[in-house]
Residue frames relative to the residue before (quaternion, step in Angstrom):
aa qw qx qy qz dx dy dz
X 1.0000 0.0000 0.0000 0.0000 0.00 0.00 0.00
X 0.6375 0.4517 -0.4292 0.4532 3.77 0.80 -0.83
X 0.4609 0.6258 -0.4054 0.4812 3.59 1.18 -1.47
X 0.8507 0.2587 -0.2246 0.3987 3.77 -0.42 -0.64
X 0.4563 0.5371 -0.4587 0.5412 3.76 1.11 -0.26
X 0.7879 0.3574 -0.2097 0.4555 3.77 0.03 -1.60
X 0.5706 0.4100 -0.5013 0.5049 3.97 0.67 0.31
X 0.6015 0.6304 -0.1866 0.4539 3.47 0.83 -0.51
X 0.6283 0.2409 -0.2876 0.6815 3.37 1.37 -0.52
X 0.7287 0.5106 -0.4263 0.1628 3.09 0.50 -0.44
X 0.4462 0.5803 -0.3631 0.5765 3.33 2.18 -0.61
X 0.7993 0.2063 -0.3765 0.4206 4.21 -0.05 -0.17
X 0.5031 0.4386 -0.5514 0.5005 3.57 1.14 0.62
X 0.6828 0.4945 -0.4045 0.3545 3.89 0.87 0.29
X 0.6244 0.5735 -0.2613 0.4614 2.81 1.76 -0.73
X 0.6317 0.4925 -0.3609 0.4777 3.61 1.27 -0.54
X 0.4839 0.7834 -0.2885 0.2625 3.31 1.04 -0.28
X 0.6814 0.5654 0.0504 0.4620 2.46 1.60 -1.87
X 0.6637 0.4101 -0.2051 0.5910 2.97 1.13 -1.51
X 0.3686 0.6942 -0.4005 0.4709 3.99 0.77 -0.09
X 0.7344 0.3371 -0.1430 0.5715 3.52 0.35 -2.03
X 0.6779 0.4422 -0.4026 0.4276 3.83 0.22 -0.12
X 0.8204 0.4018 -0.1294 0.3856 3.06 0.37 -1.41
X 0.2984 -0.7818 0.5398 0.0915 3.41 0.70 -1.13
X 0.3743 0.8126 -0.4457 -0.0314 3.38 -0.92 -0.02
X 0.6783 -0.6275 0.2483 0.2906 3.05 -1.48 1.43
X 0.5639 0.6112 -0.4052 0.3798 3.64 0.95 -0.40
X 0.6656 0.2279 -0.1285 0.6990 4.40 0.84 -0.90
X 0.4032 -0.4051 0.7460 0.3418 3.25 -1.76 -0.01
X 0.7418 -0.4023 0.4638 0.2698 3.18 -2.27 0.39
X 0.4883 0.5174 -0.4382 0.5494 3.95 1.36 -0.80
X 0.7984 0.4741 -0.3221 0.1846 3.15 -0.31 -1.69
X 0.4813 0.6287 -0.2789 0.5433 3.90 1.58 -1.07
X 0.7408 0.4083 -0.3118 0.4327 3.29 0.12 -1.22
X 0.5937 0.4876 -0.2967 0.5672 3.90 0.87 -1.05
X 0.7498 0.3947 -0.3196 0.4242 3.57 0.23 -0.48
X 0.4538 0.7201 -0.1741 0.4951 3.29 1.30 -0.86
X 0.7490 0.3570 -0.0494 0.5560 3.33 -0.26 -1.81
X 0.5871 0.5934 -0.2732 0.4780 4.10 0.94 -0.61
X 0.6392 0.3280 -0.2414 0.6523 4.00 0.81 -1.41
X 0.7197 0.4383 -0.3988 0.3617 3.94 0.44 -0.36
X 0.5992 0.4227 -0.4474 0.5120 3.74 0.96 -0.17
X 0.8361 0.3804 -0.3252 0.2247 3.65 0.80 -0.49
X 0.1466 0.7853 -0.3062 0.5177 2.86 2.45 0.55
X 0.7075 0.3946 -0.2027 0.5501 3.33 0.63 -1.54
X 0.7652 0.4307 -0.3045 0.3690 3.36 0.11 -1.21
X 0.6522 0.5017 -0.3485 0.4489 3.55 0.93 -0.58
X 0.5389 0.6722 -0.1539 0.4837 3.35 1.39 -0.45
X 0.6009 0.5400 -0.2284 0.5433 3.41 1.30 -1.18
X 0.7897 0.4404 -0.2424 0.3518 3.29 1.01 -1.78
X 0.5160 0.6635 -0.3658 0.3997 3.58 1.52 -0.62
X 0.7850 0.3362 -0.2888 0.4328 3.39 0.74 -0.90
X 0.5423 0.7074 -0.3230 0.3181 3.80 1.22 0.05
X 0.4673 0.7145 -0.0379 0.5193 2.43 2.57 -1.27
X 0.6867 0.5317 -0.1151 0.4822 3.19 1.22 -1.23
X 0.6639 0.5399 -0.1925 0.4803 3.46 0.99 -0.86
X 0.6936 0.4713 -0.1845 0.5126 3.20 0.99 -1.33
X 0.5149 0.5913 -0.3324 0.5243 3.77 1.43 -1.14
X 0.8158 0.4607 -0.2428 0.2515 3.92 0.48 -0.66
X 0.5712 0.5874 -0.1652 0.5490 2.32 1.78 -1.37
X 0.4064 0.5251 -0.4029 0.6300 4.47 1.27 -0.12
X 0.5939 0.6940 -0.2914 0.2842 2.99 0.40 -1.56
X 0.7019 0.4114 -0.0180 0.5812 3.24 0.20 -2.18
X 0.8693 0.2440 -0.2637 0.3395 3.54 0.12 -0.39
X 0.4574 0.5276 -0.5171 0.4950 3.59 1.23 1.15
X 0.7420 0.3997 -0.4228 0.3331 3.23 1.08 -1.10
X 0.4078 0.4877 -0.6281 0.4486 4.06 1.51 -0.10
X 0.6821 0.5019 -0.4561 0.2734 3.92 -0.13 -1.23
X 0.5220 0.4790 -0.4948 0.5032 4.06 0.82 -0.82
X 0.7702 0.4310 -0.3616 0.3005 3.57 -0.42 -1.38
X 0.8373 0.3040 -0.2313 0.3912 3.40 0.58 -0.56
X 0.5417 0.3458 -0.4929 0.5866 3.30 1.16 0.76
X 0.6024 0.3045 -0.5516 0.4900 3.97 0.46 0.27
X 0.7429 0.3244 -0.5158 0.2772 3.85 0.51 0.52
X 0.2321 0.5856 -0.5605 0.5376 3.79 1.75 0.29
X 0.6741 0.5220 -0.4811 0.2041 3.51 -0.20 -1.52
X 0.7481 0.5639 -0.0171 0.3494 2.71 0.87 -2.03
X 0.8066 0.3112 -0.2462 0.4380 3.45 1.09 -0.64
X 0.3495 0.7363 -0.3754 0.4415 3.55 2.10 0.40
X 0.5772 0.5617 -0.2313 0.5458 3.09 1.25 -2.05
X 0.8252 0.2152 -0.3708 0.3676 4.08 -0.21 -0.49
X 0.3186 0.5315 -0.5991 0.5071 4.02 1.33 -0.27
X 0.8791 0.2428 -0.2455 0.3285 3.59 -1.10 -1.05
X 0.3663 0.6795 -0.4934 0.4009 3.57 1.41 0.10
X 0.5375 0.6971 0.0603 0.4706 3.18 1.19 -2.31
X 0.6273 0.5095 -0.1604 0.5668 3.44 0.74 -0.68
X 0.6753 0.5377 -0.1066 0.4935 3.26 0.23 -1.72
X 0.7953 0.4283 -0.1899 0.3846 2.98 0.58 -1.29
X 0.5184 0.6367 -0.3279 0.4672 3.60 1.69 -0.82
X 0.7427 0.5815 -0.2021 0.2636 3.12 0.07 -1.76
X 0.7172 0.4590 -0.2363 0.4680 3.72 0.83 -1.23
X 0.0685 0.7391 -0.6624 -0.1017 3.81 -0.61 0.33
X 0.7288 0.2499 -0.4103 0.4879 3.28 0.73 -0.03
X 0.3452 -0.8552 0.3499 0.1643 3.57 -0.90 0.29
X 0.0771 -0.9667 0.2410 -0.0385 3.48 0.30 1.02
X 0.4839 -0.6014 0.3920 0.5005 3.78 0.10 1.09
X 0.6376 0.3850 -0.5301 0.4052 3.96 0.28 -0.59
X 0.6903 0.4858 -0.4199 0.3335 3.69 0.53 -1.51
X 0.5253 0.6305 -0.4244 0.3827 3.71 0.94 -0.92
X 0.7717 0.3405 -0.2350 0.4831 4.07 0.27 -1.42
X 0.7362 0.3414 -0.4649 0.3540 3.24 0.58 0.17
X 0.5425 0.4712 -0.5106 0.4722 3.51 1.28 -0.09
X 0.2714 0.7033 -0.3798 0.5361 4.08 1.22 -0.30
X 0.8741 0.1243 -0.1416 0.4477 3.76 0.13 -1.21
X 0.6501 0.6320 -0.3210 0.2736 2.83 0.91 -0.05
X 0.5422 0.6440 -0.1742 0.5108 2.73 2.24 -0.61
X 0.6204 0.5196 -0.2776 0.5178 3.43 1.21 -0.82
């Protein structure tokens, strides 16, 4: 979305440009436009530069939640069978209650 905003300025910072060289006006000299000009274009660029640095850095987060999901849905996953394992230690005798709750616990 910035990407398309800042092409967008950058197409009516070309167009004022233009219309500038035609038109002129009585308020700057022709130097002073151009300097002012040539000024919103470096920070065009520069604002540009920073968007795409943004972008890199945005992926690179990016890339390193989806490693952080996977490896907490395999902790998750390998927590859930430790205390399975457990459960499973602890009971020597075995009881329809101890069963439904190992039942819910599974679900």
């Amino acid at each position: 979305e910035l990407e398309n905003q800042l092409t967008t300025k950058s197409r009516t910072l070309d167009e004022l440009k233009q219309s500038l060289a035609l038109n002129g006006s009585a308020e700057q000299t022709p130097e002073a436009q151009s300097l002012r000009i040539t000024e919103l274009c470096d920070m065009v660029d520069s604002i540009v530069s920073q968007v795409a640095q943004f972008k890199t850095s945005m992926q690179s987060v990016l890339e390193q939640w989806r490693v952080y999901d996977e490896v907490y849905a395999e902790v998750s996953l390998m927590t859930t069978r430790y205390l399975y394992c457990i459960e499973q230690c602890k009971s020597s005798v075995v009881t329809l209650e101890a069963l439904e709750n190992q039942v819910k616990t599974l679900q």
